[in-house]
PASESE-981377 format. One record per residue: residue in three letters; residue number from 1; x, y, z of N, C-alpha, C, CB in turn. Coordinates in nm, 3 decimals. Atoms other than C-alpha are relative to their C-alpha. Last residue first. Glycine has a CB too. Example, Ala and Ser with C-alpha at 12.3 -4.5 7.8 and 13.67 -1.06 7.14 Angstrom:
{r: ser, k: 2, neast: -0.082, nnorth: -0.119, nup: -0.006, caeast: 1.367, canorth: -0.106, caup: 0.714, ceast: -0.077, cnorth: 0.109, cup: 0.073, cbeast: 0.041, cbnorth: 0.046, cbup: -0.142}
{r: ala, k: 1, neast: 0.089, nnorth: -0.119, nup: 0.000, caeast: 1.230, canorth: -0.450, caup: 0.780, ceast: 0.090, cnorth: 0.120, cup: 0.000, cbeast: -0.099, cbnorth: 0.003, cbup: 0.125}
***
This chain:
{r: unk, k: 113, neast: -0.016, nnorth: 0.126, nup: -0.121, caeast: -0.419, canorth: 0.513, caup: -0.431, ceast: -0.117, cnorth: -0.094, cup: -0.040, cbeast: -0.024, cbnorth: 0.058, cbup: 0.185}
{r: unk, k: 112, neast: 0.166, nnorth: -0.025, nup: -0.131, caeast: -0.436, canorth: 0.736, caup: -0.740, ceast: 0.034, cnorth: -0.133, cup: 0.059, cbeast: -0.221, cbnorth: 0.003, cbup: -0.080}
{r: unk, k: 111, neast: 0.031, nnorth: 0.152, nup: -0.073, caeast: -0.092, canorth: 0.707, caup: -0.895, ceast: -0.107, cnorth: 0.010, cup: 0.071, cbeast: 0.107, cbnorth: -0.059, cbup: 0.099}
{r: unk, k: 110, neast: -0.017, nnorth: 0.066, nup: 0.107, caeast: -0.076, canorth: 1.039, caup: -1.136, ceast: 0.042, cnorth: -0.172, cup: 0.062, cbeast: 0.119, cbnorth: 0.087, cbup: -0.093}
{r: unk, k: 109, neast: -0.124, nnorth: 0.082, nup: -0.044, caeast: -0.294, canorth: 1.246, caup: -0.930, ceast: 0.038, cnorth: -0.141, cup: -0.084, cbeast: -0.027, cbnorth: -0.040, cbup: 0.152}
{r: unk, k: 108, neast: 0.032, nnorth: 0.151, nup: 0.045, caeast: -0.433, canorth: 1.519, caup: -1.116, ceast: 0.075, cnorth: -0.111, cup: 0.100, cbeast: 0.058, cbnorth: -0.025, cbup: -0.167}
{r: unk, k: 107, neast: -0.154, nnorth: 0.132, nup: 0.047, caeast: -0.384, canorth: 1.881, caup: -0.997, ceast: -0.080, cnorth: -0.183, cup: 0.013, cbeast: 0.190, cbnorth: 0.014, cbup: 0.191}
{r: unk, k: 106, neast: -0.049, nnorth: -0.005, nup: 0.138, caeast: -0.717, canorth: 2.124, caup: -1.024, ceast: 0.120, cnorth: -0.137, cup: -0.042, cbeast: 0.073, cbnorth: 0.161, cbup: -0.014}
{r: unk, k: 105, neast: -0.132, nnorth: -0.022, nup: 0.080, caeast: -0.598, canorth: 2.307, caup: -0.775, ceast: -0.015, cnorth: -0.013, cup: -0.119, cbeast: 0.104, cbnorth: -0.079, cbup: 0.027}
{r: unk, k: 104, neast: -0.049, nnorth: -0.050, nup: 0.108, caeast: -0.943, canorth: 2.345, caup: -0.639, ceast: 0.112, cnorth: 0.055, cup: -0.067, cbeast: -0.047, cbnorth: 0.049, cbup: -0.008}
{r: unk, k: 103, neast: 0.006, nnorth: -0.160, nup: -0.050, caeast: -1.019, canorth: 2.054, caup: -0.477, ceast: -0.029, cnorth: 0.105, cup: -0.095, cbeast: 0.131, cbnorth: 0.047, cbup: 0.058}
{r: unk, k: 102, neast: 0.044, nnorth: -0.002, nup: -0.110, caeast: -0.877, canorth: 1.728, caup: -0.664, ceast: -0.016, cnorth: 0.150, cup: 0.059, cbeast: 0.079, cbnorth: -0.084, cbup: 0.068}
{r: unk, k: 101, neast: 0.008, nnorth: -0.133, nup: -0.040, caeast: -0.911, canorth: 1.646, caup: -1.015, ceast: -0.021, cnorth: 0.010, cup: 0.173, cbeast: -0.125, cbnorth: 0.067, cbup: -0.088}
{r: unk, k: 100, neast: 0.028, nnorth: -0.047, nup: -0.089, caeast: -0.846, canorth: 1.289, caup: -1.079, ceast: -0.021, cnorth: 0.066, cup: 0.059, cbeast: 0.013, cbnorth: -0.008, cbup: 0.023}
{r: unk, k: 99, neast: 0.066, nnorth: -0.149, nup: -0.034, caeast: -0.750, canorth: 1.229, caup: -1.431, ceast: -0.072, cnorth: -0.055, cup: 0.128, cbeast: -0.120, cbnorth: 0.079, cbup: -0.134}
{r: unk, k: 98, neast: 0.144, nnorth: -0.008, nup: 0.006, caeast: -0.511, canorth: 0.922, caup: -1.489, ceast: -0.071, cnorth: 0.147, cup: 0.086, cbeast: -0.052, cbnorth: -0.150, cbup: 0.070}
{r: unk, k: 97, neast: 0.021, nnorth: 0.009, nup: -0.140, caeast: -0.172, canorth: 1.068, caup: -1.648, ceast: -0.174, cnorth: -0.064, cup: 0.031, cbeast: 0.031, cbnorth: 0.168, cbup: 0.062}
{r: unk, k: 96, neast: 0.187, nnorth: 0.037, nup: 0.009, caeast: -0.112, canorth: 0.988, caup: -1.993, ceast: -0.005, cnorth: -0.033, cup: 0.139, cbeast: -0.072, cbnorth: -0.157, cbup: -0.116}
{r: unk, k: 95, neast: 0.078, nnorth: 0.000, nup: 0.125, caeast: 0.248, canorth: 1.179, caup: -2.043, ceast: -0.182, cnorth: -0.075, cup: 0.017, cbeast: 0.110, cbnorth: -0.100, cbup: -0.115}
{r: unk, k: 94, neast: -0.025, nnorth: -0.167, nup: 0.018, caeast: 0.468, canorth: 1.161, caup: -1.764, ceast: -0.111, cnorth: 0.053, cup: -0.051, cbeast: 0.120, cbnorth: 0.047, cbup: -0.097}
{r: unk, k: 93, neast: 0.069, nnorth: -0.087, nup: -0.083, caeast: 0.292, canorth: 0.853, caup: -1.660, ceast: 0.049, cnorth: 0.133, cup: 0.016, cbeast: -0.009, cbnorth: -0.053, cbup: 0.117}
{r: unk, k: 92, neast: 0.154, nnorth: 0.022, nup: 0.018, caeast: 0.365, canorth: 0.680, caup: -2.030, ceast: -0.056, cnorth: 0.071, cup: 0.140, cbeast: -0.046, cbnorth: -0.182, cbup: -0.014}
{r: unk, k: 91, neast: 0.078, nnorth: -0.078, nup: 0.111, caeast: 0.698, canorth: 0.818, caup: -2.047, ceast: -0.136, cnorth: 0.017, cup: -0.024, cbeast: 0.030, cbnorth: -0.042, cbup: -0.103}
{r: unk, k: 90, neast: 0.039, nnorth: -0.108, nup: -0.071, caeast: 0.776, canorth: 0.669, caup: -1.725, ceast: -0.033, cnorth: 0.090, cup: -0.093, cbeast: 0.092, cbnorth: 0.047, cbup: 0.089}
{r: unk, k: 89, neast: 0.085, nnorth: -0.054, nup: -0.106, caeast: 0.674, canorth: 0.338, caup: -1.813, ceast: 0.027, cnorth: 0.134, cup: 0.043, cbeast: 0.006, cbnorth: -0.080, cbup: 0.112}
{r: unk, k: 88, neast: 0.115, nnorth: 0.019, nup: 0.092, caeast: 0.868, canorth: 0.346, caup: -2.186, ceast: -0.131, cnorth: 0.027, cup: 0.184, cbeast: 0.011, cbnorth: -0.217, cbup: -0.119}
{r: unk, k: 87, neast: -0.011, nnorth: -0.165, nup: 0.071, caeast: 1.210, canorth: 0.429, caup: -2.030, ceast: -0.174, cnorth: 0.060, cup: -0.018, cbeast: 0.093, cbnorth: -0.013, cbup: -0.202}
{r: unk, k: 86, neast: 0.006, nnorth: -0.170, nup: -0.019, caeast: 1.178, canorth: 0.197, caup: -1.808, ceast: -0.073, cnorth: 0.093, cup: -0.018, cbeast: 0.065, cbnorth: 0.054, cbup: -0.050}
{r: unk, k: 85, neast: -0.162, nnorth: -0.043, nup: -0.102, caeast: 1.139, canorth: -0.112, caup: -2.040, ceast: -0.014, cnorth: 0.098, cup: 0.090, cbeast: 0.136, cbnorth: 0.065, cbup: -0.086}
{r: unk, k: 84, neast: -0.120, nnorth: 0.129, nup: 0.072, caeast: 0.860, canorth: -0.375, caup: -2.202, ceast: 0.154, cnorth: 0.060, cup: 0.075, cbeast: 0.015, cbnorth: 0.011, cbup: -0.238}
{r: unk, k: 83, neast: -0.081, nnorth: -0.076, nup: 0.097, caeast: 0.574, canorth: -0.172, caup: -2.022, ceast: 0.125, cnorth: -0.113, cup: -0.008, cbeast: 0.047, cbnorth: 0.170, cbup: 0.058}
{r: unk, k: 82, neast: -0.116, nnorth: 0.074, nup: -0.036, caeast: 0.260, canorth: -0.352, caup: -1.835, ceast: 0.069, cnorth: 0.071, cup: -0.100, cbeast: 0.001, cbnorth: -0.163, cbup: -0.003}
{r: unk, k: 81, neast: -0.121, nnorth: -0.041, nup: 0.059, caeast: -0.031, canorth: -0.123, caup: -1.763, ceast: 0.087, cnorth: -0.083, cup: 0.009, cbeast: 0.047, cbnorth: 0.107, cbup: 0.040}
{r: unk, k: 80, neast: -0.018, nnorth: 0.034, nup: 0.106, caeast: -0.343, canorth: -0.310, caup: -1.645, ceast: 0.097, cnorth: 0.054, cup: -0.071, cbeast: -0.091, cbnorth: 0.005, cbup: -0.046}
{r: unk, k: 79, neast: 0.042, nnorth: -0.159, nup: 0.060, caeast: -0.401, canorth: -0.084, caup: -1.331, ceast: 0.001, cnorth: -0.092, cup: -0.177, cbeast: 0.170, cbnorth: 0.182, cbup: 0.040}
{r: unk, k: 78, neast: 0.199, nnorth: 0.002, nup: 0.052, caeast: -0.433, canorth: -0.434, caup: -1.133, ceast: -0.047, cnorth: 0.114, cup: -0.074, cbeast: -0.122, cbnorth: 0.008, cbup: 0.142}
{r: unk, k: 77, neast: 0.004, nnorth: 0.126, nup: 0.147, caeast: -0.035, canorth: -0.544, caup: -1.137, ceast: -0.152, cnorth: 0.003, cup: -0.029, cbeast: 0.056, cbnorth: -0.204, cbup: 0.045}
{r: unk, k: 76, neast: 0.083, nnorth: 0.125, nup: -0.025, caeast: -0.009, canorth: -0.427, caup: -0.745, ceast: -0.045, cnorth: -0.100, cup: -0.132, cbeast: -0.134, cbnorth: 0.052, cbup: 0.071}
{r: unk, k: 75, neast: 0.080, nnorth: 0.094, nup: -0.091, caeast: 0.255, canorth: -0.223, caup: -0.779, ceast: -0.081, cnorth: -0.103, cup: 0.004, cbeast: -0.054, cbnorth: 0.044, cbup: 0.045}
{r: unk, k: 74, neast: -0.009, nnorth: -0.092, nup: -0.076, caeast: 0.356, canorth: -0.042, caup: -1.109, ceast: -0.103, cnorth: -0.081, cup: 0.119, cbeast: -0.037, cbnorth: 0.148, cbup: -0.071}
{r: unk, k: 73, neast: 0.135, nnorth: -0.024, nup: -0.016, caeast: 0.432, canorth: -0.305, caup: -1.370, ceast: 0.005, cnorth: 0.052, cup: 0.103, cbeast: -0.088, cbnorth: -0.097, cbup: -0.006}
{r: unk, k: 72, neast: 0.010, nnorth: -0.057, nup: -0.136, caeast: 0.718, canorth: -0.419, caup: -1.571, ceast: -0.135, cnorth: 0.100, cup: 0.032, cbeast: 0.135, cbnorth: 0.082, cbup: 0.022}
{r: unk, k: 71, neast: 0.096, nnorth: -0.107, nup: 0.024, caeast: 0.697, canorth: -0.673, caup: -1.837, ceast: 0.024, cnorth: 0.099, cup: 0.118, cbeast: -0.153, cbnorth: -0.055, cbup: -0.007}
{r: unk, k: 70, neast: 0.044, nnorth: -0.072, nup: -0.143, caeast: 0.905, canorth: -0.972, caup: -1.929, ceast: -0.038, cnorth: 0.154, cup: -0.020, cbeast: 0.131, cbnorth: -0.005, cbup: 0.115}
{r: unk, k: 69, neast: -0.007, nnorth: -0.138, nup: 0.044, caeast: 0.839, canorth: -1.180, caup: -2.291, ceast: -0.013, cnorth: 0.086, cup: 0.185, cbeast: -0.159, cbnorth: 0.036, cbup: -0.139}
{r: unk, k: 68, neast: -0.162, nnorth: -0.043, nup: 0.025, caeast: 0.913, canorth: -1.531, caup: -2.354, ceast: 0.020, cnorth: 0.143, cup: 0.031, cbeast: 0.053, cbnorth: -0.021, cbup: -0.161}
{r: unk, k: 67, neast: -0.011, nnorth: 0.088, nup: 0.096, caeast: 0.519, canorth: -1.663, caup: -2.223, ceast: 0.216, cnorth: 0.042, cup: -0.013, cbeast: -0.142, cbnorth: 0.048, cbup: -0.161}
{r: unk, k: 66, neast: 0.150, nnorth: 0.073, nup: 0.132, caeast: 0.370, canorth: -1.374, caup: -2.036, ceast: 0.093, cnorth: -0.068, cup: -0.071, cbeast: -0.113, cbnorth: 0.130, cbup: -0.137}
{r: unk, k: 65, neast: -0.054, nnorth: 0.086, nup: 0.127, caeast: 0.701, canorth: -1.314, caup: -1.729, ceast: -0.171, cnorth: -0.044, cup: -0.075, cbeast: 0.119, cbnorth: -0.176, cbup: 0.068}
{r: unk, k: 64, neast: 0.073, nnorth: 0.108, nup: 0.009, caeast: 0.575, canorth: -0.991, caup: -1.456, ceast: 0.042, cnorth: -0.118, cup: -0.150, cbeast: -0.153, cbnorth: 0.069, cbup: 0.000}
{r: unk, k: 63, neast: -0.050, nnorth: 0.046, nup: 0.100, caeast: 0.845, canorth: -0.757, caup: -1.314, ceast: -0.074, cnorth: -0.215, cup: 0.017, cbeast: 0.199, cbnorth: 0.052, cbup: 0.016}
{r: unk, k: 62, neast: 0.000, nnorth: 0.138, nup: 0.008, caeast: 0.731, canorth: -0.538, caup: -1.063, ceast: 0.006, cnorth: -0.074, cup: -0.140, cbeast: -0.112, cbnorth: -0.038, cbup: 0.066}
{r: unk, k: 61, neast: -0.025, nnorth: 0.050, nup: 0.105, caeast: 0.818, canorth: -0.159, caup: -0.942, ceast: 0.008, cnorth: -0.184, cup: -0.016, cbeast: 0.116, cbnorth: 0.073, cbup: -0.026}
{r: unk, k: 60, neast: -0.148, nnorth: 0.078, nup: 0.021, caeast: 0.755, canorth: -0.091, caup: -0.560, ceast: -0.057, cnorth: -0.026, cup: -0.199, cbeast: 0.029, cbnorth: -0.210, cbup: 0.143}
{r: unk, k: 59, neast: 0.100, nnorth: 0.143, nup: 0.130, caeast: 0.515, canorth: 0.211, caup: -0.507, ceast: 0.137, cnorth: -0.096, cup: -0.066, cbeast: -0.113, cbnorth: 0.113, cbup: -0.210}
{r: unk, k: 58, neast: -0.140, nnorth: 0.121, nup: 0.098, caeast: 0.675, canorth: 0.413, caup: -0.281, ceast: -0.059, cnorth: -0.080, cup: -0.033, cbeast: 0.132, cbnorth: -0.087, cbup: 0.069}
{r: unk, k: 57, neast: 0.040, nnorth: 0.061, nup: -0.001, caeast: 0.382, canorth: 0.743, caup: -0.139, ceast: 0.154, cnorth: -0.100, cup: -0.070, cbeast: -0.132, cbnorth: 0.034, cbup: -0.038}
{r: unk, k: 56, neast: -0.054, nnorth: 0.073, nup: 0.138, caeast: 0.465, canorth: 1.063, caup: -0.052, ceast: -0.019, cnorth: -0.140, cup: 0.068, cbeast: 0.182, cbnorth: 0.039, cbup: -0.064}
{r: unk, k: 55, neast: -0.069, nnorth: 0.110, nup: -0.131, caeast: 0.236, canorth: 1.286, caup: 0.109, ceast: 0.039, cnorth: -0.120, cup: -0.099, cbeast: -0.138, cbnorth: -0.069, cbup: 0.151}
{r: unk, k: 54, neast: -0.148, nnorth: -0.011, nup: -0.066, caeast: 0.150, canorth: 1.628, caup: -0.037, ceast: 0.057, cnorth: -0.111, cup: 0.090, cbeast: 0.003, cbnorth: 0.122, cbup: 0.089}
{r: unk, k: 53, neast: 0.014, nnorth: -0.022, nup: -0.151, caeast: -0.221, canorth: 1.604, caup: -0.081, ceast: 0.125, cnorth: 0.057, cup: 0.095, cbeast: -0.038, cbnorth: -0.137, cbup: 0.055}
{r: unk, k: 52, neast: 0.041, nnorth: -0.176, nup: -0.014, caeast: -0.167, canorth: 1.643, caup: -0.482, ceast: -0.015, cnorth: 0.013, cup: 0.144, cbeast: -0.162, cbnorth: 0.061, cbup: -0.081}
{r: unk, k: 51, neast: 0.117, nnorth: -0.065, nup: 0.092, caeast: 0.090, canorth: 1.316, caup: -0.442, ceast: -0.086, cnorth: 0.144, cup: 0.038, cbeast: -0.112, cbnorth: -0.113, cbup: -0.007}
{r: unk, k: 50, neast: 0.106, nnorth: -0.055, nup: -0.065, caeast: 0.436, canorth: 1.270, caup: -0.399, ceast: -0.136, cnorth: 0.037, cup: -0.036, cbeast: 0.039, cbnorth: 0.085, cbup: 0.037}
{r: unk, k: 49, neast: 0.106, nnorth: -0.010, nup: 0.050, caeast: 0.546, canorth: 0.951, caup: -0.559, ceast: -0.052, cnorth: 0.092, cup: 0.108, cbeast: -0.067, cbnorth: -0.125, cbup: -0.034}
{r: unk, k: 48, neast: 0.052, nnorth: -0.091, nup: -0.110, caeast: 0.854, canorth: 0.757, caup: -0.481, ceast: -0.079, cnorth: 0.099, cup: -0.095, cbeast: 0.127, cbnorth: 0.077, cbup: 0.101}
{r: unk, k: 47, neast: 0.049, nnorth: -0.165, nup: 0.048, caeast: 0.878, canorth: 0.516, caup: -0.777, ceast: -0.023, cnorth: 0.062, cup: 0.144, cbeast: -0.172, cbnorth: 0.012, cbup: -0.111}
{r: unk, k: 46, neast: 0.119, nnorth: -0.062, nup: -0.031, caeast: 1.071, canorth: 0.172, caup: -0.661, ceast: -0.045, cnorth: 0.130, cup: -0.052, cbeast: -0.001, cbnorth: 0.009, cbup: 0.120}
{r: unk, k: 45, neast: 0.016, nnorth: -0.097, nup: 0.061, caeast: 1.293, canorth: -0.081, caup: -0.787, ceast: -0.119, cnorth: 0.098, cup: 0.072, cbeast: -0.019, cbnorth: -0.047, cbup: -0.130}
{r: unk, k: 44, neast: 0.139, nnorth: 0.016, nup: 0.017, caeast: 1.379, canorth: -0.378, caup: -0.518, ceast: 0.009, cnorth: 0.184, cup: -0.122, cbeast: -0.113, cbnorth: -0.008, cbup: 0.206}
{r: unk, k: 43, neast: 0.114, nnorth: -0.128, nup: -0.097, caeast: 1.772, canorth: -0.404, caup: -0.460, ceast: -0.114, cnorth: 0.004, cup: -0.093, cbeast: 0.069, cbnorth: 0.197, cbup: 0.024}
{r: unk, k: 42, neast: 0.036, nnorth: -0.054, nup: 0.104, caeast: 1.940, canorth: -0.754, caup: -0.529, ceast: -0.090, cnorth: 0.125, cup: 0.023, cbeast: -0.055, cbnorth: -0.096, cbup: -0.073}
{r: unk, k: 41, neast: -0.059, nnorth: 0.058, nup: 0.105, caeast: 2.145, canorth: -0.956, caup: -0.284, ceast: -0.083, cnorth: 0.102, cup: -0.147, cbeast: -0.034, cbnorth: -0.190, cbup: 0.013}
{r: unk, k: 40, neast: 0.053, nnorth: 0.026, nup: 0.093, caeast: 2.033, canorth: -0.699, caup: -0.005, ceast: 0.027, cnorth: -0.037, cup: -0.139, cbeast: -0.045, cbnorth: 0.062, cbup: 0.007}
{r: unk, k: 39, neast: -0.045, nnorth: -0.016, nup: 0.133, caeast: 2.225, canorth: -0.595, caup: 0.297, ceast: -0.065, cnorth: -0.086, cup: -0.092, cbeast: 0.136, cbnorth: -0.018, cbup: -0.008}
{r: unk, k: 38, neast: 0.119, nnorth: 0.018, nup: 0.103, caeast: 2.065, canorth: -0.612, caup: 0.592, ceast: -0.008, cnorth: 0.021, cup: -0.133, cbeast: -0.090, cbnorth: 0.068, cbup: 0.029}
{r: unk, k: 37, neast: 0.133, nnorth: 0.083, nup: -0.099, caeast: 2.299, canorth: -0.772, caup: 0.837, ceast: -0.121, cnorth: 0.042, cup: -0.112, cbeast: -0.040, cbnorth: 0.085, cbup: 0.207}
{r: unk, k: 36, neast: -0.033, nnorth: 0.128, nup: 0.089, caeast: 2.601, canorth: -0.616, caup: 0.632, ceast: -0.106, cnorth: -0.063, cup: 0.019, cbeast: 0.124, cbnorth: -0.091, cbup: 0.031}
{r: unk, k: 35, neast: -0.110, nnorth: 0.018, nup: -0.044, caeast: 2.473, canorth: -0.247, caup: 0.758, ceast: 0.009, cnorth: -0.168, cup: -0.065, cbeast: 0.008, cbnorth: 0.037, cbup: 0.167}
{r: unk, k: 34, neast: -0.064, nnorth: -0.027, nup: 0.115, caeast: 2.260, canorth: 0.058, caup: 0.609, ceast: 0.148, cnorth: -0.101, cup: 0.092, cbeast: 0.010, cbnorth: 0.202, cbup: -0.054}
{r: unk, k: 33, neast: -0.117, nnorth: 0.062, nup: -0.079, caeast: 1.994, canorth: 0.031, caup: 0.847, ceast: 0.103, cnorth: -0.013, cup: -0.103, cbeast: -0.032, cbnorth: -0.145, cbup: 0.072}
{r: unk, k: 32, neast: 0.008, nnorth: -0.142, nup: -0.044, caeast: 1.733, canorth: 0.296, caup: 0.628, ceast: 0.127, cnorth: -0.098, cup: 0.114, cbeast: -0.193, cbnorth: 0.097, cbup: 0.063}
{r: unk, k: 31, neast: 0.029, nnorth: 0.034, nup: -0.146, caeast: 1.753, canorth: -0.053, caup: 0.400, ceast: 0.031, cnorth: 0.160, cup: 0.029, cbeast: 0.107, cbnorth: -0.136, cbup: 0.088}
{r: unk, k: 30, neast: -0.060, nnorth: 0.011, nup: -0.111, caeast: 1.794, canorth: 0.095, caup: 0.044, ceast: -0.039, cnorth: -0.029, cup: 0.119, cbeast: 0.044, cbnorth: 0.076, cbup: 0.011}
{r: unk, k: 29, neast: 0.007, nnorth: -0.066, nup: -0.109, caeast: 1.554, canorth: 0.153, caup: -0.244, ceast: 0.115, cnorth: -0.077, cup: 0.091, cbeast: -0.150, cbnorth: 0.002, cbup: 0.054}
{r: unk, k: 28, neast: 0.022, nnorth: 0.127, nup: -0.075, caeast: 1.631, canorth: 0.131, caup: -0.580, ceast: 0.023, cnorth: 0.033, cup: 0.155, cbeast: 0.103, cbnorth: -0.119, cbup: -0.055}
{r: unk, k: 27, neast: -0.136, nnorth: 0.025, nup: -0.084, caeast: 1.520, canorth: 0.477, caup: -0.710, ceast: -0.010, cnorth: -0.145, cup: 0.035, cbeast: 0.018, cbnorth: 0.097, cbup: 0.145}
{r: unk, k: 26, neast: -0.028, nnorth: 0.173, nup: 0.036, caeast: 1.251, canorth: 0.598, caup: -0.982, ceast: 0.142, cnorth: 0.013, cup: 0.098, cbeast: 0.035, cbnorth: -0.060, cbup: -0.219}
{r: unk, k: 25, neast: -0.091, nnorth: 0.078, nup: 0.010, caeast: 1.114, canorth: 0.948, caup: -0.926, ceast: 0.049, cnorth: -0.119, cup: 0.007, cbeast: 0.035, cbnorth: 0.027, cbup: 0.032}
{r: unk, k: 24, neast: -0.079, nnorth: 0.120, nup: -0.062, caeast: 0.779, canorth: 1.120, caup: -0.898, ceast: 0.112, cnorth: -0.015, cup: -0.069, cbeast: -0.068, cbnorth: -0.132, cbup: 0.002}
{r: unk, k: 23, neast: -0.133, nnorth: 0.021, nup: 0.065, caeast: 0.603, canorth: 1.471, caup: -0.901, ceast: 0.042, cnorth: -0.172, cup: 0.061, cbeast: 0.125, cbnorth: 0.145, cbup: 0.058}
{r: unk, k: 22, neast: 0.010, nnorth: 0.036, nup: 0.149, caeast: 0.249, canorth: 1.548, caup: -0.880, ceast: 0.131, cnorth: -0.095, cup: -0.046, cbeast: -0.004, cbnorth: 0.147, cbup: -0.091}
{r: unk, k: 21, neast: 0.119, nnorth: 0.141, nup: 0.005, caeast: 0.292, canorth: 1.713, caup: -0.529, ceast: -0.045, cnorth: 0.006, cup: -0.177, cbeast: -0.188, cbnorth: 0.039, cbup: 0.135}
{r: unk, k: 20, neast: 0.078, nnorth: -0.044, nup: 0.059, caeast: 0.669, canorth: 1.878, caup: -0.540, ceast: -0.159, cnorth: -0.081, cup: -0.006, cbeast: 0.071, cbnorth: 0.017, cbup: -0.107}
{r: unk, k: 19, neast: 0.083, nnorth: -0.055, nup: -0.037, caeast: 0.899, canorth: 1.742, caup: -0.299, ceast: -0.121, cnorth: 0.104, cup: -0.084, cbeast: 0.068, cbnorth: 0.041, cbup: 0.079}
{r: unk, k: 18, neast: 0.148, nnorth: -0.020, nup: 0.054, caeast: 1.075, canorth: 1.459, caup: -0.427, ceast: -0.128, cnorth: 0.120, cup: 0.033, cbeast: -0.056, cbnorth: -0.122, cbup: 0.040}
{r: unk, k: 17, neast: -0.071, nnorth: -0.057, nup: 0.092, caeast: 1.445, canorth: 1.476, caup: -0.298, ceast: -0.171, cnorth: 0.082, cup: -0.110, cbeast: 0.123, cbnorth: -0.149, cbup: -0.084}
{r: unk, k: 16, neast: -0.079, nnorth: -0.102, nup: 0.011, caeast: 1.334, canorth: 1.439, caup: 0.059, ceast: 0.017, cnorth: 0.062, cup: -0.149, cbeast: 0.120, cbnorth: -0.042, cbup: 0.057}
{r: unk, k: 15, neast: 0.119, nnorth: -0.056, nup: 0.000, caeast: 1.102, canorth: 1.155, caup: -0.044, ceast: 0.038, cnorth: 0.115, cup: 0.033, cbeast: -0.100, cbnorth: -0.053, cbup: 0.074}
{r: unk, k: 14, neast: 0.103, nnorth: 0.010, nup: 0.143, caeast: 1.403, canorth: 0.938, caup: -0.186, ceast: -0.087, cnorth: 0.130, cup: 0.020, cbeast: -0.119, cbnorth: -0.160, cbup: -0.009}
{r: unk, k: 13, neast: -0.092, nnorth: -0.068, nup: 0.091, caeast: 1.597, canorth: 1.014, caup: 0.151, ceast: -0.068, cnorth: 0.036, cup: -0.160, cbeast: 0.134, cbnorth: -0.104, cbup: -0.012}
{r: unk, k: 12, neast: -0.014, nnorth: -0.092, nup: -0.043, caeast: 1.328, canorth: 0.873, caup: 0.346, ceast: 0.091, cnorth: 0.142, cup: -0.035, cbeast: 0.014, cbnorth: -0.049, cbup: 0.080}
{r: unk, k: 11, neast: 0.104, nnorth: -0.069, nup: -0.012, caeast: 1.315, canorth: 0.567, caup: 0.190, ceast: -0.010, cnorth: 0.121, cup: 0.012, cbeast: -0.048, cbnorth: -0.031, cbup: 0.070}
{r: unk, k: 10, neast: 0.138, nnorth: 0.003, nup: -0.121, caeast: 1.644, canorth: 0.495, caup: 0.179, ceast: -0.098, cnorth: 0.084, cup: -0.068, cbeast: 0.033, cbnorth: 0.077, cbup: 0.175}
{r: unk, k: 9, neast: 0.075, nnorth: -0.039, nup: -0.134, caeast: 1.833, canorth: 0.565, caup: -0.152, ceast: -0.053, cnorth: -0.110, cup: 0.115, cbeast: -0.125, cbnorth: 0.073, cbup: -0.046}
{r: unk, k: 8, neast: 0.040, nnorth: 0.075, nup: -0.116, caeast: 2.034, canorth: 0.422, caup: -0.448, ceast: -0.014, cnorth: 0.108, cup: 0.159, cbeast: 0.128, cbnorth: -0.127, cbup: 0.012}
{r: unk, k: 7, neast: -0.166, nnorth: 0.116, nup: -0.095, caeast: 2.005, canorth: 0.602, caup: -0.717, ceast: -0.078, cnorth: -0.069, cup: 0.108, cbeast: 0.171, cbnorth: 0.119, cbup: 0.115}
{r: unk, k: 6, neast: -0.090, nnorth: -0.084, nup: -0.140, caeast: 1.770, canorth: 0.909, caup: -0.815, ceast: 0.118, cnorth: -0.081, cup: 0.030, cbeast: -0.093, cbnorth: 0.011, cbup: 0.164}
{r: unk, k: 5, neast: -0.101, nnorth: 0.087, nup: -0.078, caeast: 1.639, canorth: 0.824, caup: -1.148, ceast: 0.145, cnorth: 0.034, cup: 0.079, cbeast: 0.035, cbnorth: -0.086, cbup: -0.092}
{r: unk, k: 4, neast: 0.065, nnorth: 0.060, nup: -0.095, caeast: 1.379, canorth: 1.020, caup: -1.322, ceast: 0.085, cnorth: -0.069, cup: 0.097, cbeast: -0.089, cbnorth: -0.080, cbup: -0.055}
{r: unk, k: 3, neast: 0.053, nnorth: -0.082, nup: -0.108, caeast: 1.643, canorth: 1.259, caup: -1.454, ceast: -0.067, cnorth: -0.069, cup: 0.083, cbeast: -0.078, cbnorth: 0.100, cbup: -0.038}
{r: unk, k: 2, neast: -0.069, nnorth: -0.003, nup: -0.072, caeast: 1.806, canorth: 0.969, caup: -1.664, ceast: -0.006, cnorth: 0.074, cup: 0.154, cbeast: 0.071, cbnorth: 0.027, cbup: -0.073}
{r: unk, k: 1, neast: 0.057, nnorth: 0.025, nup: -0.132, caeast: 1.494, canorth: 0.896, caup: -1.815, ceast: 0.104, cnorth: 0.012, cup: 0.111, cbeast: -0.064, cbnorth: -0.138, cbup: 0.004}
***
C-alpha cells in the first residue's frame, strides 16, 4: 500500500496528485497555513477521492474501539465496513468497489457520496 500513500499534504496538494476520476490516495492531511499556530499534535488520516464527475472529495479515516479490538472506518462509520489495518481497507476498495454506473462511461464510484 505503499503507492496509496502520499505523505503529508494540504488539501489541495493531495487533490493535485490525484487526478484521475475513480482514483484515490491515503495522506495525513496538513493545515494549508503551515505555521506553529496551527500545528497539529497528531495529523487526521484522510483518502482524497476523485470521483467519476471529476471532483475530489477527503473523506477523513476513523478509528472505532468494539471491546479490545480497534477498527478503521471510512467517514461517517454508516457503510458498515470496519478493517483491522490499512493495508486491508484499501485492498478492499481497490478490489470490491460499490457499483454505481454513471452516464455512459460506465465508471463506478468507489465512495458514493
Amino acid at each position: 500500500t505503499t503507492k496509496e500513500y502520499i505523505g503529508l499534504l494540504s488539501a489541495d496538494e493531495a487533490e493535485d496528485i490525484v487526478t484521475r476520476p475513480t482514483d484515490f490516495k491515503l495522506y495525513h492531511r496538513l493545515s494549508q497555513y503551515r505555521s506553529i499556530t496551527t500545528l497539529e499534535a497528531n495529523l487526521p488520516l484522510y483518502i482524497v477521492y476523485r470521483t467519476t464527475k471529476n471532483v475530489a472529495r477527503h473523506i477523513p479515516l476513523k478509528t472505532i474501539v468494539q471491546g479490545s479490538r480497534r477498527f478503521l472506518v471510512v467517514g461517517k462509520c454508516d457503510s458498515g465496513h470496519m478493517f483491522e489495518t490499512v493495508e486491508a481497507l484499501v485492498k478492499f476498495y481497490k478490489t470490491y468497489v460499490q457499483l454505481k454506473p454513471t452516464g455512459e462511461s460506465g465508471m463506478v464510484d468507489v465512495f458514493p457520496a
